[in-house]
VMD Tcl script that draws the C-alpha trace (Angstrom):
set ca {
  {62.15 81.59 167.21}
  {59.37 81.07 165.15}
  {59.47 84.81 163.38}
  {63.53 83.63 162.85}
  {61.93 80.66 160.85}
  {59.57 81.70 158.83}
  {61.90 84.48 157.60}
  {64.31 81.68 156.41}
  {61.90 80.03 154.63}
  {60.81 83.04 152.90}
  {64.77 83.55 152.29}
  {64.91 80.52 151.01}
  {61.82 80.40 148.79}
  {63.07 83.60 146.65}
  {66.56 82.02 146.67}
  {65.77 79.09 145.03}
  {63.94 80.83 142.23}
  {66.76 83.40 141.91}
  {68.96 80.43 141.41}
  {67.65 78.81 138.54}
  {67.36 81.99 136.53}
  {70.85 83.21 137.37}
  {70.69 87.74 137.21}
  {72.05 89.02 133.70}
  {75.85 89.37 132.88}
  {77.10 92.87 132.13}
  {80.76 92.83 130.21}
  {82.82 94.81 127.74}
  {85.64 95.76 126.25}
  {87.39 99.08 125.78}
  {90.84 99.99 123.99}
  {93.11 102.41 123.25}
  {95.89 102.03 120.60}
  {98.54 104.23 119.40}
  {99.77 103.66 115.82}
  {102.50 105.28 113.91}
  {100.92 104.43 110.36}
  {103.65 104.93 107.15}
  {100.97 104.83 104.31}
  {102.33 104.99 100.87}
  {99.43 104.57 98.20}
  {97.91 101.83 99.73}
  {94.64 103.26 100.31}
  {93.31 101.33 103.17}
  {89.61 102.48 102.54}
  {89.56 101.12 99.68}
  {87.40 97.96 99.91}
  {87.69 96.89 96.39}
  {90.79 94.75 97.09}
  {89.28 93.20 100.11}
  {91.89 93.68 102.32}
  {91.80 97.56 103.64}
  {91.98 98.88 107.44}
  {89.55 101.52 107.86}
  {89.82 105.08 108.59}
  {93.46 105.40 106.92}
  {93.46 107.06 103.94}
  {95.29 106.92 100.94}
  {99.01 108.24 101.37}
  {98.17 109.70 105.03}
  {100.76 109.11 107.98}
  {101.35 110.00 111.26}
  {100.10 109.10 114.17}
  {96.99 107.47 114.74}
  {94.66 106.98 117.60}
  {91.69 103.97 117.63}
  {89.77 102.18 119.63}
  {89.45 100.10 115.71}
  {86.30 98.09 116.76}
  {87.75 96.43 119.95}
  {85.00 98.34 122.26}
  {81.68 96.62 123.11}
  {79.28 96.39 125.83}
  {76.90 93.48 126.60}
  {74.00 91.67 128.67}
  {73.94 88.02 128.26}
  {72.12 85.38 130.53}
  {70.09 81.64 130.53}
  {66.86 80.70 132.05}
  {66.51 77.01 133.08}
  {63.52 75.93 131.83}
  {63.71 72.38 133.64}
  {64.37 68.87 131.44}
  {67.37 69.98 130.48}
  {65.91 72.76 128.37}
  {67.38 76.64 129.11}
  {66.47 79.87 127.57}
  {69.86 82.04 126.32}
  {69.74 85.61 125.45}
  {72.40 87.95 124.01}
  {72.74 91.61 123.43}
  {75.61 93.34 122.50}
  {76.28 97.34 121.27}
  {79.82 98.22 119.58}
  {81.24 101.80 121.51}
  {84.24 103.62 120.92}
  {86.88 103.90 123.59}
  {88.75 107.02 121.96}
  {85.37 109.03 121.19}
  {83.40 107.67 123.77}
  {80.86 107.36 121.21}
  {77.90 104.34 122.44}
  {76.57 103.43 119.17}
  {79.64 102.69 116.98}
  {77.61 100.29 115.10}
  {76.12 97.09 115.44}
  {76.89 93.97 116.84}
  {74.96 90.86 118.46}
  {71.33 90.49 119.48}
  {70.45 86.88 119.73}
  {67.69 84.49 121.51}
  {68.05 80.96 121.82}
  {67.19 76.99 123.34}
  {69.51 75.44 124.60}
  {69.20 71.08 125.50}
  {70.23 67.90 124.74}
  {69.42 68.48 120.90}
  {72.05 70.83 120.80}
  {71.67 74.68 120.24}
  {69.49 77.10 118.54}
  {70.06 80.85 117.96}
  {67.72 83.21 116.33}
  {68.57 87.38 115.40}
  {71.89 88.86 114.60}
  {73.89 86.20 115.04}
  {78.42 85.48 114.94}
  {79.10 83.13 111.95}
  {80.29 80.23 111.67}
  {82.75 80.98 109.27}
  {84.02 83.82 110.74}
  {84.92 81.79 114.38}
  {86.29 78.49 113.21}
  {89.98 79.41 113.27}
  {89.80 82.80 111.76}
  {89.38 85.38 114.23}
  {90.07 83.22 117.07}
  {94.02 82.25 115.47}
  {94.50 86.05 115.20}
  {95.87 87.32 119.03}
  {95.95 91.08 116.72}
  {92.24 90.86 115.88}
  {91.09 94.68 115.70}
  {94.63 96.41 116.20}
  {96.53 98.00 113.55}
  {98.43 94.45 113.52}
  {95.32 92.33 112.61}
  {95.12 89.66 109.79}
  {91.71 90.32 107.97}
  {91.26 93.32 105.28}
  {95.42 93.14 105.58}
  {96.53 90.33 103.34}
  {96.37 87.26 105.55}
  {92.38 86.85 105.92}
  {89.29 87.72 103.93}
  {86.92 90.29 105.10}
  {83.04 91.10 104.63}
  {80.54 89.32 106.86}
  {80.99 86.25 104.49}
  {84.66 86.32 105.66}
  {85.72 87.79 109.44}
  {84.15 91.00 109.96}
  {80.47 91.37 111.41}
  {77.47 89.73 111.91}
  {74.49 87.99 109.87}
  {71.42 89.69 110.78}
  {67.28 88.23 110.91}
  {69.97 84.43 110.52}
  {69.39 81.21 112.45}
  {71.83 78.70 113.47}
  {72.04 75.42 115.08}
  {75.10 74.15 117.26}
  {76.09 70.64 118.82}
  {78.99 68.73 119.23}
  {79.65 64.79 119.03}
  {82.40 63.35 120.86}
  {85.54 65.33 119.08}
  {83.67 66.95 116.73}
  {81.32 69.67 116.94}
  {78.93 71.35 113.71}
  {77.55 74.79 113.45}
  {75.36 75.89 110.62}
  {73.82 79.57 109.84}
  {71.15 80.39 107.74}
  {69.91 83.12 106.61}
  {66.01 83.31 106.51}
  {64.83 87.08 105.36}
  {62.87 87.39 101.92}
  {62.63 91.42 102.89}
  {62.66 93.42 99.41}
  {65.38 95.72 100.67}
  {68.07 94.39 98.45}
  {71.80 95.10 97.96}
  {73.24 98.39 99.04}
  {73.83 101.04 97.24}
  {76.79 99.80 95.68}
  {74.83 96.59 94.11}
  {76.44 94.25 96.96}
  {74.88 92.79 100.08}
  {78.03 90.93 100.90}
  {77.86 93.46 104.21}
  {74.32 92.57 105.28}
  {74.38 88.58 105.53}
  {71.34 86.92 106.68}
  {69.15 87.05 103.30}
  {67.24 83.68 102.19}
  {69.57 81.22 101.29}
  {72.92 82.75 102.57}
  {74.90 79.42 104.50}
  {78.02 79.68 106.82}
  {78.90 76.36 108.37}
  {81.65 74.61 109.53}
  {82.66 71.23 110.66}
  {85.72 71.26 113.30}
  {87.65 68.18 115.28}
  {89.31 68.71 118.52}
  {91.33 66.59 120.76}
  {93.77 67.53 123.57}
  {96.42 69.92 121.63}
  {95.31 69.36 117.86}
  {92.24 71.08 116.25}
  {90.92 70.73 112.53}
  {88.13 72.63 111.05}
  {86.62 73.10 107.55}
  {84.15 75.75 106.73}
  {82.10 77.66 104.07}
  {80.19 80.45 103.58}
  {77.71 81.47 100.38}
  {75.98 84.82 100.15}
  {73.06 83.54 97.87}
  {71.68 87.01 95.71}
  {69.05 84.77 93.54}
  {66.78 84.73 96.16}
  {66.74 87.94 97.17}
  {67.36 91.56 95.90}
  {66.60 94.89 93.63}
  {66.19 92.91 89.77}
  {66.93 96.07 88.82}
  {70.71 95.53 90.44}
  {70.81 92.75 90.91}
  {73.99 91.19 88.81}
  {73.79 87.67 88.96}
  {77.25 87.20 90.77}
  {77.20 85.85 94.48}
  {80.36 84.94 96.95}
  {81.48 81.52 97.63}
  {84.19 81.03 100.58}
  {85.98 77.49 101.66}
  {88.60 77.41 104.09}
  {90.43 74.56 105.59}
  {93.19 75.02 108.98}
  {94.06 74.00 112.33}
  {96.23 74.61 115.38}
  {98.57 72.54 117.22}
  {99.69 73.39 120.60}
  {103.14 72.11 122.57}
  {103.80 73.50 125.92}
  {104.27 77.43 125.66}
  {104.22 77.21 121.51}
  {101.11 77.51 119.68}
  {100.99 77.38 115.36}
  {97.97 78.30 113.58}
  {97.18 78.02 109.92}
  {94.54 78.05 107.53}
  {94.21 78.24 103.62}
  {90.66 80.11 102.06}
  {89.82 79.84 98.64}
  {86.97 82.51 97.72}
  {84.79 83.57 94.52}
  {82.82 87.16 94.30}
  {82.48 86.69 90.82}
  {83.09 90.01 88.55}
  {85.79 91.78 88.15}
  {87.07 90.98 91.16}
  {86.93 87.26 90.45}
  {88.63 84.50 92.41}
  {91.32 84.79 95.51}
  {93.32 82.24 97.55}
  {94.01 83.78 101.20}
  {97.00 82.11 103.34}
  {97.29 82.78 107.14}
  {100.49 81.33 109.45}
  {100.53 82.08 113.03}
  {103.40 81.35 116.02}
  {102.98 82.40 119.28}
  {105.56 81.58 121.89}
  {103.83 82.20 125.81}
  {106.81 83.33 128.16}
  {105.26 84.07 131.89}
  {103.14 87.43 131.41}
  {103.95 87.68 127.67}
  {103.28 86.45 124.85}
  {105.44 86.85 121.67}
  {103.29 86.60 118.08}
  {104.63 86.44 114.48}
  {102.23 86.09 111.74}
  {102.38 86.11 108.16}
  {99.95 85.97 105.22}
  {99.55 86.23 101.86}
  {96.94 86.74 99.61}
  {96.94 85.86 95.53}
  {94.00 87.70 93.02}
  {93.06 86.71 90.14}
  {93.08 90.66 89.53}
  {96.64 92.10 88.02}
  {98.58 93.31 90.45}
  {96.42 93.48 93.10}
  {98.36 90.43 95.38}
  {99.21 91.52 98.90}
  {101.98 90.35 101.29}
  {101.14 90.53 105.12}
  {103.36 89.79 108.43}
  {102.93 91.17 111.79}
  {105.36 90.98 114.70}
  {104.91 91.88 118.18}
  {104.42 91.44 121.77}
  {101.31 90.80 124.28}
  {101.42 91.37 128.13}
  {98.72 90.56 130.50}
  {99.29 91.81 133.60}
  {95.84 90.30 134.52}
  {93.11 87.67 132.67}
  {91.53 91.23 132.77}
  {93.99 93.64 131.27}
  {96.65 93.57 128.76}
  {99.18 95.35 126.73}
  {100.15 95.14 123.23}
  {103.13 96.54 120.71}
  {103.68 95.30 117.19}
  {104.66 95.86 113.61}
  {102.80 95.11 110.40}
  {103.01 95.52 107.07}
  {101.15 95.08 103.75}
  {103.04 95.08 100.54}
  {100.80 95.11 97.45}
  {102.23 93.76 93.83}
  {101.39 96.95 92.33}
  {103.80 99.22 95.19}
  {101.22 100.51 97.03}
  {102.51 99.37 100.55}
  {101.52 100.20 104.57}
  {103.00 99.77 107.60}
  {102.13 100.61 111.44}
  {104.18 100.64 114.65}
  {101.51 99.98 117.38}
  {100.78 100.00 121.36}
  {97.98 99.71 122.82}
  {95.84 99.15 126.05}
  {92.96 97.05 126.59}
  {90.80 96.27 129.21}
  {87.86 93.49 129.81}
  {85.07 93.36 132.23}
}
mol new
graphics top color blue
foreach p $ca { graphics top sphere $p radius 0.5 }
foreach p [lrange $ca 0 end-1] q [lrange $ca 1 end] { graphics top cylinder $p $q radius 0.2 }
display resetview
């Protein structure tokens, strides 16, 4: 009886330990989508109107097979540091479901705190720009179908693609509303890329993202910004003067099985490129196991001829919280002719 004792208390001594600092979570994604892609002249690697799909070139069709930046793998996990203080800690690799390929590029590696003060993050870090409405309205996010680089949302890491790297951030919420504010904090010489523009490596001094959303029950009401500040960092020798200013304003109301999503951004790089005002409308309709989406967006340049008409329509099934199906259309219709379209199905799966 007594060996039967002390053996639970020893149980119970490395439980309780165990406990508090919870093991790591291991999760992913991985997809496969299908797309017959009708390209005429659009040129979707070209980045210069903000609004391309990669890896379809100009004038190529046919059929198309991607994984298009859905797969990921990641370890995330707390530590409760007692008071109401906890440790947080996030890494995350982007992989390739269609080439099996494990470093597709880079994603999220983040340490944090975690109490009553809110939350801090420190590393490469998801922006607050890019997650208040944005990517989260968009059910299509990294399919064929998806808003961003397409006509109906900007792109860039100032917009709703990537990360800011060596960025901090600080989260909290009061009552309805919640803030979240990234800063960028590297004085590194490395300067902008090769093509004179760091707009794809956020996180140098002085770049902000921040938002300020309101939620209650079935309403929601965000506005948000983003600068990518070049005076404080960068090659004098390229450096241009020009920086990128983003504002965006939207919400989403919810009824029952209906869901409508909007959101209006107004955005400056400066040169030739100049200013742009990006509109995004969303529906989705949830019917049992499906889901029925129609989007549309539009997106008006300062730059001749280079406006661009979006609009997506299509279909999700989830035959589990876990696993889900997909078919759509979408199309993007530039001023100038140049127009693409995709027919799209696709399989994804969480873990």
């Amino acid at each position: 009886m007594n060996k039967k004792l002390i053996a639970l208390a020893v149980a119970a001594g490395l439980a309780s330990p165990m406990a508090a600092n919870a093991a790591p979570t291991l999760y992913g994604h991985l997809q496969a989508e299908i797309a017959n892609v009708d390209n005429e002249g659009y040129g979707e690697n070209n980045g210069s109107n903000g609004v391309g799909r990669t890896e379809v070139a100009d004038g190529e069709s046919g059929l198309k097979m991607k994984d298009n930046k859905r797969g990921r793998l990641g370890v995330k996990g707390s530590e409760d540091l007692g008071g109401g203080l906890s440790a947080l800690y996030n890494f995350e690799w982007q992989v390739n479901t269609t080439t099996g390929g494990l470093t597709d590029g880079q994603r999220v590696g983040m340490v944090g705190l975690k109490g009553d003060f809110g939350t801090f993050e420190a590393g490469r870090i998801k922006a607050a720009y890019k997650y208040s409405g944005g990517v989260k309205y968009d059910p299509f996010v990294t399919t064929y179908m998806e808003a961003r680089r397409s006509g109906g949302m900007s792109g860039g890491a100032f917009g709703h693609n990537s990360f800011w790297n060596n960025s901090i951030a600080y989260k909290n919420n009061f009552g309805n509303m919640s803030l979240w504010i990234n800063y960028g904090v590297d004085e590194g010489d490395a300067g902008p890329d090769a093509a004179g523009d760091d707009a794809t490596s956020a996180g140098n001094s002085g770049d902000i993202s921040a938002a300020l959303k309101y939620n209650s029950g079935n309403i929601e009401a965000y506005v948000a910004m983003a600068t990518d500040d070049k005076t404080s960092s960068g090659d004098p020798a390229t450096y241009t003067g020009e920086s990128y200013d983003a504002v965006k304003v939207g919400g989403q109301w919810k009824a029952g099985p209906h869901a409508i999503s909007g959101q209006y951004e107004m955005t400056d790089s400066g040169g030739a490129n100049g200013e742009a005002d990006i509109m995004f409308l969303g529906y989705q309709m949830k019917m049992g196991k499906n889901a029925f989406v129609a989007q549309l967006g539009q997106t008006d340049h300062d730059v001749d001829d280079n406006d661009v008409d979006y609009m997506a329509v299509g279909m999700i099934h989830h035959f589990s919280k876990k696993t889900r199906a997909f078919v759509g259309y979408r199309n993007s219709d530039q001023d100038n002719g140049d127009e693409i379209s995709a027919v799209s199905t696709g399989l994804r799966v969480t873990f």
